[in-house]
Backbone bond lengths (Angstrom), bond angles and torsions (degrees), N, CA, C in turn:
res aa  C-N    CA-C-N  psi(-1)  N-CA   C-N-CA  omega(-1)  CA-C   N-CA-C  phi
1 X - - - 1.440 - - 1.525 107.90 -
2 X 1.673 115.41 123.98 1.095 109.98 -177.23 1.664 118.87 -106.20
3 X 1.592 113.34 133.85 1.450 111.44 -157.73 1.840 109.88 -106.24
4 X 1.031 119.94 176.37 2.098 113.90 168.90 1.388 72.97 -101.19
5 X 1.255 87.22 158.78 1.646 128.15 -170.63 1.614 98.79 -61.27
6 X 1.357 127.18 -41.17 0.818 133.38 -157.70 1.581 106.56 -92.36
7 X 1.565 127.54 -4.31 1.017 146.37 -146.92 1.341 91.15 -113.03
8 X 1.366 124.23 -67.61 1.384 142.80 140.21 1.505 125.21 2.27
9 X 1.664 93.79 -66.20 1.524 96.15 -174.79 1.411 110.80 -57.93
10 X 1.405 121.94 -35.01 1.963 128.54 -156.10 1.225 99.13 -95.14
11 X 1.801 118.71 -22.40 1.378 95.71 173.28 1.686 110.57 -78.02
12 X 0.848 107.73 -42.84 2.124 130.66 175.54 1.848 87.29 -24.32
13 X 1.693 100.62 -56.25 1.683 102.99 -158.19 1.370 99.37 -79.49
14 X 1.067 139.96 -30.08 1.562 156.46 -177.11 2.084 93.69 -56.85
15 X 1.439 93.86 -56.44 1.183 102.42 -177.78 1.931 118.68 -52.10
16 X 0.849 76.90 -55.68 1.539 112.99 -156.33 2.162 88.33 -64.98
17 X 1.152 133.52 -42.87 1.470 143.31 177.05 1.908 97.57 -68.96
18 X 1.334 113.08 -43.61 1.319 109.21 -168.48 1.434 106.59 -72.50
19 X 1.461 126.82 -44.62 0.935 116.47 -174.67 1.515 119.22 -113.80
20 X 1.345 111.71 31.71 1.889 120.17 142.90 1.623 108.58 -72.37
21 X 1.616 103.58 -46.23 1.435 110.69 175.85 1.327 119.77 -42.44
22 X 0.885 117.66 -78.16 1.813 151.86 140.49 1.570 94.36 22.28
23 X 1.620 89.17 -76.26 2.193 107.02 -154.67 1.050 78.57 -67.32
24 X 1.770 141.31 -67.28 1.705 144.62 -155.58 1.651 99.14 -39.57
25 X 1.634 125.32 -28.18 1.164 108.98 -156.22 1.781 90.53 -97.17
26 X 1.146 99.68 -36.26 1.648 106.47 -158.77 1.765 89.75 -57.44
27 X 1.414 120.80 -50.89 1.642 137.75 -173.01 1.552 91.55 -52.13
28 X 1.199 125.40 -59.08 1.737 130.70 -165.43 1.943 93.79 -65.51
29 X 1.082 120.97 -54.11 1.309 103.82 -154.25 1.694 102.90 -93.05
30 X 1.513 127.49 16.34 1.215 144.08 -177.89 1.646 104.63 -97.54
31 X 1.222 116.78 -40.59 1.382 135.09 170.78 1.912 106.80 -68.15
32 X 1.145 117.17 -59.85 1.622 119.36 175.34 1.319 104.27 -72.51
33 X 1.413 125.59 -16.61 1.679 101.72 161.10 1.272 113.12 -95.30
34 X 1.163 135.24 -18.32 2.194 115.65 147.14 1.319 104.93 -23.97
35 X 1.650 117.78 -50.92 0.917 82.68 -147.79 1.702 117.89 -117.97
36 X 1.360 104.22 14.76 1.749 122.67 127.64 1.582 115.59 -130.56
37 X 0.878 86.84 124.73 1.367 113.13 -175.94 1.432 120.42 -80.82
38 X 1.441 115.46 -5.14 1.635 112.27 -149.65 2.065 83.35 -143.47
39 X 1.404 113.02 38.96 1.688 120.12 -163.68 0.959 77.85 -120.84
40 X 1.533 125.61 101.87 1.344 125.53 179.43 2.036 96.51 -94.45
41 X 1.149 108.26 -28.17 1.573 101.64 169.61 1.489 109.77 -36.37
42 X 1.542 117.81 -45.02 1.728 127.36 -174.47 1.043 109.01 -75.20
43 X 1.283 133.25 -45.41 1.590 132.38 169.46 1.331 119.01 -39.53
44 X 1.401 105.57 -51.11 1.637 116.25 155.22 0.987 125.99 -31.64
45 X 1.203 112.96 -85.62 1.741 136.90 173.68 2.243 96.75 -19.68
46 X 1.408 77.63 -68.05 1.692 101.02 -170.22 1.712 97.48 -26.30
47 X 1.887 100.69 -56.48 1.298 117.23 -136.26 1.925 97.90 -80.27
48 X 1.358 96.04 -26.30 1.497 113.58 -176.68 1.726 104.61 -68.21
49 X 1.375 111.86 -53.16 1.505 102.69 -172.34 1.402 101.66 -86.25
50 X 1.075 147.97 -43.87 1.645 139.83 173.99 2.176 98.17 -22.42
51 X 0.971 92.04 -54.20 1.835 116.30 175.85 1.540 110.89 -27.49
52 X 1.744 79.14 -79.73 1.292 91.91 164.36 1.748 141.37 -57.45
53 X 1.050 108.29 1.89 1.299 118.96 -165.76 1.418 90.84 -111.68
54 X 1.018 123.84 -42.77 1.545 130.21 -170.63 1.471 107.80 -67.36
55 X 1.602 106.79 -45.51 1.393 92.76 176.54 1.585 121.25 -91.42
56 X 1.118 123.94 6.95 1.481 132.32 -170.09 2.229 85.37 -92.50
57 X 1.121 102.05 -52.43 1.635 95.06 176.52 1.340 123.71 -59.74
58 X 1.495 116.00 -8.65 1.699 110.67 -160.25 1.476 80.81 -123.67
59 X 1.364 150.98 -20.96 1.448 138.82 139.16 1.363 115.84 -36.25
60 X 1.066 129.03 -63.27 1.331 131.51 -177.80 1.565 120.40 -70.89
61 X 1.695 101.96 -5.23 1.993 106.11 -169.56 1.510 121.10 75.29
62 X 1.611 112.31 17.13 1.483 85.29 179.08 1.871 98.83 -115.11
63 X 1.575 99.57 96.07 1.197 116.20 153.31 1.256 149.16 -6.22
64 X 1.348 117.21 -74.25 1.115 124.15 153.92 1.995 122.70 -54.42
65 X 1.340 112.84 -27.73 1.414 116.18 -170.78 1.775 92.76 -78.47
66 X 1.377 124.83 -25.85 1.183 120.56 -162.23 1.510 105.95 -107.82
67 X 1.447 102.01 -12.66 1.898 96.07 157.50 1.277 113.51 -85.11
68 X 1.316 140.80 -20.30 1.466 130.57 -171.75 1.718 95.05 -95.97
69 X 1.006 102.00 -26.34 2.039 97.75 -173.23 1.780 87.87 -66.51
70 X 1.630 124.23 -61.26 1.235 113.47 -179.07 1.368 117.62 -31.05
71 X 1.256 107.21 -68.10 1.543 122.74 -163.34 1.435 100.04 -44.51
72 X 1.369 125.60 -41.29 1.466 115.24 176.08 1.682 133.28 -82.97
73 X 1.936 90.83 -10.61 1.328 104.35 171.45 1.255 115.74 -65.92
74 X 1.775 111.80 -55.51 1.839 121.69 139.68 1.251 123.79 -1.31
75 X 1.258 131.28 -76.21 1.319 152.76 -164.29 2.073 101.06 -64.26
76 X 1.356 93.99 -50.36 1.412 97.80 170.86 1.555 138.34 -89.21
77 X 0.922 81.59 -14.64 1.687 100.54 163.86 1.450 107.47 -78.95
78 X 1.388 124.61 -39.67 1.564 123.78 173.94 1.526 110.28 -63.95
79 X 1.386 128.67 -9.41 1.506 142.33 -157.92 1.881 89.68 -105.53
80 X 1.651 97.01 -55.21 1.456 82.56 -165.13 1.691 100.18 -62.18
81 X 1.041 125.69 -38.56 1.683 117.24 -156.90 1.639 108.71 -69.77
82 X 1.651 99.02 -11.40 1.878 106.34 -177.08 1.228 112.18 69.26
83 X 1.650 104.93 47.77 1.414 124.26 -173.85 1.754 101.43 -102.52
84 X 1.755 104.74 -32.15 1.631 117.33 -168.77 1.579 94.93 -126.93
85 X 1.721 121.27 -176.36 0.889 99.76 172.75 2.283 88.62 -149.37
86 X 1.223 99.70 130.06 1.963 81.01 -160.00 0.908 106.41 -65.28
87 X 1.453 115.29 112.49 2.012 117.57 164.87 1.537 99.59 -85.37
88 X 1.032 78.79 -167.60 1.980 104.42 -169.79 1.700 107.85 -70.84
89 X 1.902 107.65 -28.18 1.684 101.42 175.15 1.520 96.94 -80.53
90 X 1.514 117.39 -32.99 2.033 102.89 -175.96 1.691 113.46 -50.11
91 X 1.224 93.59 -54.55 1.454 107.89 -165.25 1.910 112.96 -64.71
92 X 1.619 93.36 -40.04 1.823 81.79 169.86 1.721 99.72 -61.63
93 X 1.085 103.64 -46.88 1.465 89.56 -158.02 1.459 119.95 -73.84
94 X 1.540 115.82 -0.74 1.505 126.75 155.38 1.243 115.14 -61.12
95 X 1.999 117.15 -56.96 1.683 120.57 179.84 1.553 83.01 -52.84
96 X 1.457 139.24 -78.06 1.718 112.11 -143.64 1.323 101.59 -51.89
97 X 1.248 116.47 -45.05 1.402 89.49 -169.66 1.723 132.54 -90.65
98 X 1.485 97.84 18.44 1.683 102.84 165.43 2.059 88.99 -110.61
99 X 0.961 117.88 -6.55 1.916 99.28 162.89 1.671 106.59 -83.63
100 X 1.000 110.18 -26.74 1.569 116.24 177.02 1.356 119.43 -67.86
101 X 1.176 118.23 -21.20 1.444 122.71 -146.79 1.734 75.39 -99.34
102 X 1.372 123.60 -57.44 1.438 149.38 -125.83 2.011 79.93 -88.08
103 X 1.321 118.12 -44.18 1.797 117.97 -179.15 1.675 81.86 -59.43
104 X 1.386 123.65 -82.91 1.639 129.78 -155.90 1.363 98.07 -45.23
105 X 1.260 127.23 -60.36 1.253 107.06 177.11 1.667 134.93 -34.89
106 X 1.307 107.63 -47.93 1.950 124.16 -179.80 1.303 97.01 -68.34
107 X 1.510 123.85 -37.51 1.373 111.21 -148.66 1.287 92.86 -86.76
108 X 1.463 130.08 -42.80 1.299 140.19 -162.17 1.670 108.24 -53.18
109 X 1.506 99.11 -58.62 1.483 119.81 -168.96 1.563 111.27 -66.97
110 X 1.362 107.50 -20.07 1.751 114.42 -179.66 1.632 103.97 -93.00
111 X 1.325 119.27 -7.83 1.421 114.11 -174.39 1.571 103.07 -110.23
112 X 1.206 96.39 -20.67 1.745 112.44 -177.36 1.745 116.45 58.83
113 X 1.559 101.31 36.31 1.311 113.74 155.65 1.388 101.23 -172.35
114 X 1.726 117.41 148.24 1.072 146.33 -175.13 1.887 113.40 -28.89
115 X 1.406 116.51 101.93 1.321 142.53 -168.17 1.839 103.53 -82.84
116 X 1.384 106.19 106.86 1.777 110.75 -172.07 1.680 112.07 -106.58
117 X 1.202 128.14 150.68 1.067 127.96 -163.61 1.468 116.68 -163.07
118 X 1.296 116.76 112.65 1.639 105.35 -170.20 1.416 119.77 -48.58
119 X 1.354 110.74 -19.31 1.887 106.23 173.78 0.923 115.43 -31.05
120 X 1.813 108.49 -54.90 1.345 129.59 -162.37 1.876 102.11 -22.97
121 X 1.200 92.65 -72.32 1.396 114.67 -153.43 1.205 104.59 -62.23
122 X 1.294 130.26 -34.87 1.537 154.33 174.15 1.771 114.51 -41.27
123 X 0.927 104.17 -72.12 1.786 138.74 142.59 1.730 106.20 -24.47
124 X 1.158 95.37 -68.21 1.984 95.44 -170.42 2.152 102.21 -66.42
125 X 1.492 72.91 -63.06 1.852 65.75 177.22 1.459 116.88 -52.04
């Protein structure tokens, strides 16, 4: 889909407001599940906006933002079914990868095309 530049920019910023929201929630409800752990209502929550994040990045084309949001949608989706259970290595490795997401996001939207970074891959593996 081809946009005016200017069309571009508000969706980029459109983008870019939805999913600060987004990570702020995934970061907020990552912190209250330390500290129950067994709130599968939050796992939800978790599992619902990771979702959302994934598809708000693969609307807009940025690839890479919508493979690492998966990968954690993955991770939480294995939580909701009571397949995993989040210890202290899931969950760090959820914050990197909602601080990761949150750099690709700024960088992406300020360059106004898809921002790559070997983390990426670092993170998924």
């Amino acid at each position: 889909m081809d946009f005016l530049p200017e069309e571009f920019e508000e969706i980029l910023n459109i983008f870019r407001g939805e999913t600060e929201e987004i990570i702020q929630k995934l970061n907020n409800n990552l912190l209250q599940l330390e500290n129950s752990p067994n709130n599968k209502d939050l796992i939800v929550y978790l599992f619902r906006d990771a979702h959302s994040l994934k598809g708000a990045a693969r609307m807009i084309g940025f690839n890479n933002i919508q493979r690492l949001a998966h990968k954690a949608e993955d991770v939480l989706g294995l939580a909701k079914e009571n397949k995993i259970v989040i210890n202290r290595e899931i969950s760090d490795a959820l914050y990197k990868a909602m601080d990761l997401l949150s750099d690709l996001i700024q960088e992406s939207v300020k360059l106004k095309k898809e921002y790559y970074t070997d983390d990426i891959q670092k993170i998924i593996d």
